[in-house]
C-alpha positions as CSV (number, residue, x, y, z in Angstrom):
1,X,-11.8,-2.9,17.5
2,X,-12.6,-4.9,14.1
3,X,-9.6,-4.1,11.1
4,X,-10.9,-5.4,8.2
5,X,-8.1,-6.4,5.8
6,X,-8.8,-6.4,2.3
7,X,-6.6,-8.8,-0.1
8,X,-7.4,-9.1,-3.8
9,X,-6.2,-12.1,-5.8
10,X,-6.6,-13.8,-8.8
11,X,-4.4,-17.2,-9.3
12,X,-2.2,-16.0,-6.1
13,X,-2.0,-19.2,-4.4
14,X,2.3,-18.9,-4.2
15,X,2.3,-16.5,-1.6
16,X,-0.9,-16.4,0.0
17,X,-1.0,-19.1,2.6
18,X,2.0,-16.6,4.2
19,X,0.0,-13.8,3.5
20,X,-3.5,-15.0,5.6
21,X,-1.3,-16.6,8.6
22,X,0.2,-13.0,8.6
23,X,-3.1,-11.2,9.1
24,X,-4.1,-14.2,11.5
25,X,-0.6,-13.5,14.1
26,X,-2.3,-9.6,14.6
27,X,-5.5,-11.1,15.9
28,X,-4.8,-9.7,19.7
29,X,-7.2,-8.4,22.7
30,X,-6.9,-5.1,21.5
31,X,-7.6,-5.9,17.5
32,X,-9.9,-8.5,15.7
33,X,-8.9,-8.8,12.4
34,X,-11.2,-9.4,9.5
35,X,-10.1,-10.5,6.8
36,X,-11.6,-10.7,3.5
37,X,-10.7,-12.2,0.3
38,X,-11.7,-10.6,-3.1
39,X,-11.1,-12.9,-5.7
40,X,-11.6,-12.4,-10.2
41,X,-11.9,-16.0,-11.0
42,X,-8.9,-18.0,-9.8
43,X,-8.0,-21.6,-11.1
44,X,-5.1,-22.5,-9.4
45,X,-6.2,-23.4,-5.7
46,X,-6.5,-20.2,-4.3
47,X,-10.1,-20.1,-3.4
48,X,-10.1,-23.7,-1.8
49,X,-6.9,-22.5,0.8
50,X,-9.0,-19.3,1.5
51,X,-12.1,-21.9,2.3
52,X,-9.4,-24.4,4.4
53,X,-9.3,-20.9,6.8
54,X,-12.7,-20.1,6.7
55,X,-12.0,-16.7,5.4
56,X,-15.2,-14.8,3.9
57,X,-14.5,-14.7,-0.1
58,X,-16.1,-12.4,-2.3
59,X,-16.0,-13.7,-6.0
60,X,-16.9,-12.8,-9.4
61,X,-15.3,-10.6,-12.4
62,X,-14.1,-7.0,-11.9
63,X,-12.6,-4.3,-13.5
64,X,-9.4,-4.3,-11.5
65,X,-7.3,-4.6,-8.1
66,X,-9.0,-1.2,-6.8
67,X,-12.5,-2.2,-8.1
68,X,-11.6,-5.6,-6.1
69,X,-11.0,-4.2,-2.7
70,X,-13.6,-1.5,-3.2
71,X,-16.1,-5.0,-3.4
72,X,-14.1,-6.3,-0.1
73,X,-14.5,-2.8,1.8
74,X,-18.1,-1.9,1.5
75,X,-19.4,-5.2,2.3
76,X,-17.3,-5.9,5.7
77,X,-17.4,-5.1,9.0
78,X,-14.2,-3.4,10.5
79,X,-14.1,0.4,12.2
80,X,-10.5,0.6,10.0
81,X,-10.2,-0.6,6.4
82,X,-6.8,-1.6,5.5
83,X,-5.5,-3.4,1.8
84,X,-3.0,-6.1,2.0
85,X,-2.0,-7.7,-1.4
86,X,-1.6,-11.6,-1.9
87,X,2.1,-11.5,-2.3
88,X,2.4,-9.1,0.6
89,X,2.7,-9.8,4.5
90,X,1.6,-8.2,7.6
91,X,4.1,-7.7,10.2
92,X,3.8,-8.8,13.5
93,X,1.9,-5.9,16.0
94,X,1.5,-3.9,12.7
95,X,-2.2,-4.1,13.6
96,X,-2.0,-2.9,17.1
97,X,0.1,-0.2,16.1
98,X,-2.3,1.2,13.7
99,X,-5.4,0.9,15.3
100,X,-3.6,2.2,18.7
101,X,-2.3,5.7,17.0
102,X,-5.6,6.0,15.1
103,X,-7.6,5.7,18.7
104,X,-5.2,8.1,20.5
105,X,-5.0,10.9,17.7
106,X,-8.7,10.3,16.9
107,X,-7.5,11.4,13.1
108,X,-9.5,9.7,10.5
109,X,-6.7,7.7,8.7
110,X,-3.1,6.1,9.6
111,X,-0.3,5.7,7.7
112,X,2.7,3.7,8.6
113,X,6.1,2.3,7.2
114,X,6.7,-0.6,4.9
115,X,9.5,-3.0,4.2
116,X,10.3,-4.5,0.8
117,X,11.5,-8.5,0.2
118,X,12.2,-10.4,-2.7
119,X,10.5,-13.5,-4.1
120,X,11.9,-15.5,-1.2
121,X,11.3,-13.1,1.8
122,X,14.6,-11.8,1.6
123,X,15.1,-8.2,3.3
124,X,16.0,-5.6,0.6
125,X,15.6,-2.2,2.8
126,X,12.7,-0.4,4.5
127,X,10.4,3.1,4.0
128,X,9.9,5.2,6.5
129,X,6.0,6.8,6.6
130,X,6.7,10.2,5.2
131,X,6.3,13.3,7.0
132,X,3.2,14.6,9.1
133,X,3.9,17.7,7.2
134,X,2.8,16.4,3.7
135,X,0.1,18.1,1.8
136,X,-1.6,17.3,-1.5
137,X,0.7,19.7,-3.5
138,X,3.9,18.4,-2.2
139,X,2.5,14.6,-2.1
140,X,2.2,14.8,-5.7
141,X,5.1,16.5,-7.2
142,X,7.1,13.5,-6.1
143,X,8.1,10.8,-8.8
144,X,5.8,7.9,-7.0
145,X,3.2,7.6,-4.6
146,X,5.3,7.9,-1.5
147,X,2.3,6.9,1.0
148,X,2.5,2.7,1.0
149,X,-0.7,1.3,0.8
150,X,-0.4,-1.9,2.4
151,X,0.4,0.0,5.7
152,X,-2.7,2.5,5.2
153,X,-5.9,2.6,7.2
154,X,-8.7,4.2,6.8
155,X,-11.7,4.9,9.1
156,X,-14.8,3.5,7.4
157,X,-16.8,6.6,7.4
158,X,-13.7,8.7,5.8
159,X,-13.2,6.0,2.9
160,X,-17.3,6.3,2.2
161,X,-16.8,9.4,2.1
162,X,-13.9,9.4,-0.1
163,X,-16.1,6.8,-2.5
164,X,-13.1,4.9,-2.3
165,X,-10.9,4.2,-5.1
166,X,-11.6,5.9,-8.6
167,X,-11.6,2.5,-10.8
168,X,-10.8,4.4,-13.5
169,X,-7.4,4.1,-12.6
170,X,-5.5,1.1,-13.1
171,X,-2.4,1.0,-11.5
172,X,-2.7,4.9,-9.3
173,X,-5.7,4.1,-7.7
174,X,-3.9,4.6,-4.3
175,X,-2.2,7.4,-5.5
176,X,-5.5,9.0,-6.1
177,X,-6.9,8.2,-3.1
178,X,-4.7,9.8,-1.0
179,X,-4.4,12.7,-2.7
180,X,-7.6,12.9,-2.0
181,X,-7.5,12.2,1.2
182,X,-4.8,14.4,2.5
183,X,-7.3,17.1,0.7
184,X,-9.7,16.3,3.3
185,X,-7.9,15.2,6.4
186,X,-4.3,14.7,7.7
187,X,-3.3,11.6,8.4
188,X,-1.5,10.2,11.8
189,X,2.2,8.5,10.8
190,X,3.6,5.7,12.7
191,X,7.0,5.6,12.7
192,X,7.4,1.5,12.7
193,X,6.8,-0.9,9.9
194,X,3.6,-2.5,9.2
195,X,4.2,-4.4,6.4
196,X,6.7,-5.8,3.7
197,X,5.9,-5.2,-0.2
198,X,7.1,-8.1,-1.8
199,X,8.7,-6.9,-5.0
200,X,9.4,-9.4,-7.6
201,X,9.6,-7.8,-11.1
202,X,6.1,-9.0,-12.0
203,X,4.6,-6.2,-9.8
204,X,1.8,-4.4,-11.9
205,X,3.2,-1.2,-12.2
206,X,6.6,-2.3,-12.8
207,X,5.7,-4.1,-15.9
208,X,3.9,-1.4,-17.6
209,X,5.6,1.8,-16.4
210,X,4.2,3.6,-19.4
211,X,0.7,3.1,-17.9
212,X,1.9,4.1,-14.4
213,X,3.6,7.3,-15.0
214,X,0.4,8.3,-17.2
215,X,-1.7,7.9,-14.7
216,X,0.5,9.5,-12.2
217,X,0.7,12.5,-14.2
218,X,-3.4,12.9,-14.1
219,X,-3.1,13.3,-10.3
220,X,0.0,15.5,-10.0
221,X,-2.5,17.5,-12.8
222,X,-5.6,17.1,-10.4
223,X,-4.0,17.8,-7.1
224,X,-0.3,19.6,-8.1
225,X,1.1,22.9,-8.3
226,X,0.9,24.4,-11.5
227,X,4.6,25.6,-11.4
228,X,7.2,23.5,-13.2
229,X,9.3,25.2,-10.6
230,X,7.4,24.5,-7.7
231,X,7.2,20.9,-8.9
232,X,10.7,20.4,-8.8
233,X,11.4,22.2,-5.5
234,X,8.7,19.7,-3.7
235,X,9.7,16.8,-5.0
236,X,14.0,17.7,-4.1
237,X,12.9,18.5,-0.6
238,X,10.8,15.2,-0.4
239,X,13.8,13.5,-2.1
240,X,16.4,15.1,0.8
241,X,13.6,13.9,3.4
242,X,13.4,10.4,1.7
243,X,16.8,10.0,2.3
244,X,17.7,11.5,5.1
245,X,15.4,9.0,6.7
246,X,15.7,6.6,5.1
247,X,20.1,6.1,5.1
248,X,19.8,2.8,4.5
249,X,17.6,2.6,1.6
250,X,19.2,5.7,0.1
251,X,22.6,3.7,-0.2
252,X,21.1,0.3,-1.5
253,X,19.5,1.9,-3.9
254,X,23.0,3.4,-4.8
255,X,24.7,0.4,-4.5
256,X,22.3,-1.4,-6.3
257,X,22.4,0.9,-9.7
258,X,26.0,0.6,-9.4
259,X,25.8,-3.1,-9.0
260,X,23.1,-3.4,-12.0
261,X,25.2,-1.3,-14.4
262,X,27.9,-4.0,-13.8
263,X,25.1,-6.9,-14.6
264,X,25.5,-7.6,-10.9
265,X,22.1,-7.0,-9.6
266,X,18.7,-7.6,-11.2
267,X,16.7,-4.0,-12.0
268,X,13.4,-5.4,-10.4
269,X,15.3,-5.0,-6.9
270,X,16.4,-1.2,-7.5
């Protein structure tokens, strides 16, 4: 089966040499990986280490990271369509883990769990996939988008369908799309990791929040209960779940408000 792995950059070069050898170590006999690089007019060598792997690039301007891998999805190969950021790393067997569940559930997308790391690679907790159970009312009454898209894959046909990403949207584009999505179809979870979401501070959303929770509100609108009430009851009992799945990123996250209230801790790592 060909994945096709979608990275957007633009003057990414830091991290994405660890980035392309992580998509490279999920080439297997079960999985060919594909992977394509979208770049918006980088200047500082990342185009000439994508050409030193012989990666396919796609370049030219666009109107944002979901316009990007939109470019890199509908002109590539792969049965699955997956979107792995520049600063962001595949783990090993993620691959075969995803394309496995989605041929033995035949359900038309897969959505896994995720680790976060630091700057350095550093290990600051892990996400579980969330529930089987989740609809688009209760998806969206919680705070963030909750499904992690670098450890999402979608059939081919499914994301045509879907159009993929609204580019309207600048930092909820996956938020959108999912919400969409789970409109449509239910997805099949895998309970292991799949990826780590680097997290640095300089992450898009986190440096215009304003942005992000403005777009966020136009898909709990689009796709949410229209009960204040109901709201707040879906996103508690996705908070309890969250949790109760997550123990170990429940109490760093704890810890680390404790620790950042003391000027111990950094807020990017929260």
């Amino acid at each position: 089966m060909i994945v096709t792995v979608v990275t957007p950059t633009l003057n990414a070069v830091v991290y994405l040499r660890e980035c392309i050898e992580s998509a490279r170590r999920n080439e297997s006999k079960n999985v060919e990986v594909e992977h394509v690089i979208v770049d918006g007019g980088s200047t500082d060598g990342t185009v000439e280490l994508c050409e030193s792997y012989g990666l396919r690039i796609i370049q030219g301007k666009d109107k944002g990271i979901f316009d990007a891998i939109n470019k890199g999805s509908f002109n590539s190969s792969g049965e699955l369509l997956g979107f792995l950021g520049a600063d962001d790393v595949l783990l090993e067997g993620g691959l075969e883990a995803i394309a496995g569940a989605y041929r033995h559930s035949c359900k038309r997308w897969v959505v896994g769990g995720i680790r976060w790391i630091d700057e350095h690679g550093n290990i600051l907790g892990g996400l579980a996939a969330p529930p089987s159970w989740l609809v688009p009312r209760i998806f969206v009454s919680f705070s963030w988008c909750s499904i992690m898209h670098m450890a999402t894959y979608i059939s081919r046909d499914f994301y045509t369908e879907l159009g993929g990403f609204n580019t309207d949207f600048k930092l909820a584009g996956d938020f959108d799309l999912f919400a969409r999505a789970l409109s449509k179809a239910p997805y099949e979870r895998v309970s292991s990791q799949i990826a780590c979401y680097r997290r640095t501070g300089m992450n898009y959303s986190a440096t215009n929040p304003q942005l992000a929770a403005h777009e966020a509100s136009l898909v709990q609108k689009a796709f949410g209960p229209k009960s204040k009430l109901e709201r707040r009851m879906w996103r508690a009992l996705m908070q309890v779940w969250l949790n109760f799945r997550n123990p170990q990123w429940f109490f760093r996250r704890k810890l680390g408000a404790i620790l950042w209230r003391l000027g111990l801790q950094e807020k990017k790592y929260l």
